[in-house]
N, C-alpha and C positions, 0 to 999 in steps of 0.2 A: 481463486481469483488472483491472489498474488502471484504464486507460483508464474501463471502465465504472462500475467505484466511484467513480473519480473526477468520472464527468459520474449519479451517482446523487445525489452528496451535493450536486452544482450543482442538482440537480434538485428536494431538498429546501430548501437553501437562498436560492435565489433568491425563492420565494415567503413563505419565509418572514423575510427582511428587508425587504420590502414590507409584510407585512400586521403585523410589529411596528413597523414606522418608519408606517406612518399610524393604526394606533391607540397608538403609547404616545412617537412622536418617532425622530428620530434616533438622539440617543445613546442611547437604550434598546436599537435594533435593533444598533446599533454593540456593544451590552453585550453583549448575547443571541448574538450571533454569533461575538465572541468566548471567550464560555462555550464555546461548543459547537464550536466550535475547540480549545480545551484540551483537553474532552470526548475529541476524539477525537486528540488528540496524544499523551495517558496511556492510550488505548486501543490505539493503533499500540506505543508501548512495548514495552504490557503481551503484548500478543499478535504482534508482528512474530515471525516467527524469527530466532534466534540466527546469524549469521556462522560460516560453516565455518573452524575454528582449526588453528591447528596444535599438534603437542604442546607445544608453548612457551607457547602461550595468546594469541600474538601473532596478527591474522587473514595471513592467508595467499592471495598472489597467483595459487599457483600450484596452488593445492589444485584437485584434480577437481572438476568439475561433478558434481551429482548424478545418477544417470540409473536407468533403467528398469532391470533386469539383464541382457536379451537387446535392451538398443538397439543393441551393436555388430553383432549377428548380424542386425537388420534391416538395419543397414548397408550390413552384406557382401553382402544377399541383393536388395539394389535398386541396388548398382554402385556406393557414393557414398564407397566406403571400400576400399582394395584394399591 
């Protein structure tokens, strides 16, 4: 999922530092891109999820992954877990 966000917003960006750097300059396109940089640096923030904590509130190395409820039973039932 990253991967593709991440070559979406190449996908957006690319043309559009092009066609601000030849109608309004460089440092316009240089502005405008990193606006929209910040844009989505306060939108990673805001919507990232939270770190799995521990009861102390400190994150936690050892905490469980999250999983499915019956992932260990698919597990068990394709050999990969015994």
């Amino acid at each position: 999922a990253q991967f593709s966000l991440s070559h979406a917003c190449y996908l957006l960006a690319y043309p559009l530092a092009g066609w601000v750097g030849a109608a309004a300059g460089l440092s316009s396109a240089a502005l405008v891109l990193g606006v929209l940089a910040l844009a989505g640096t306060i939108i990673a923030l805001v919507l990232w999820p939270a770190p799995i904590t521990s009861g102390m509130g400190a994150e936690s190395d050892t905490a469980a992954p999250v999983t499915a409820p019956d992932h260990e039973e698919r597990l068990n039932r394709r050999g990969e877990r015994r």
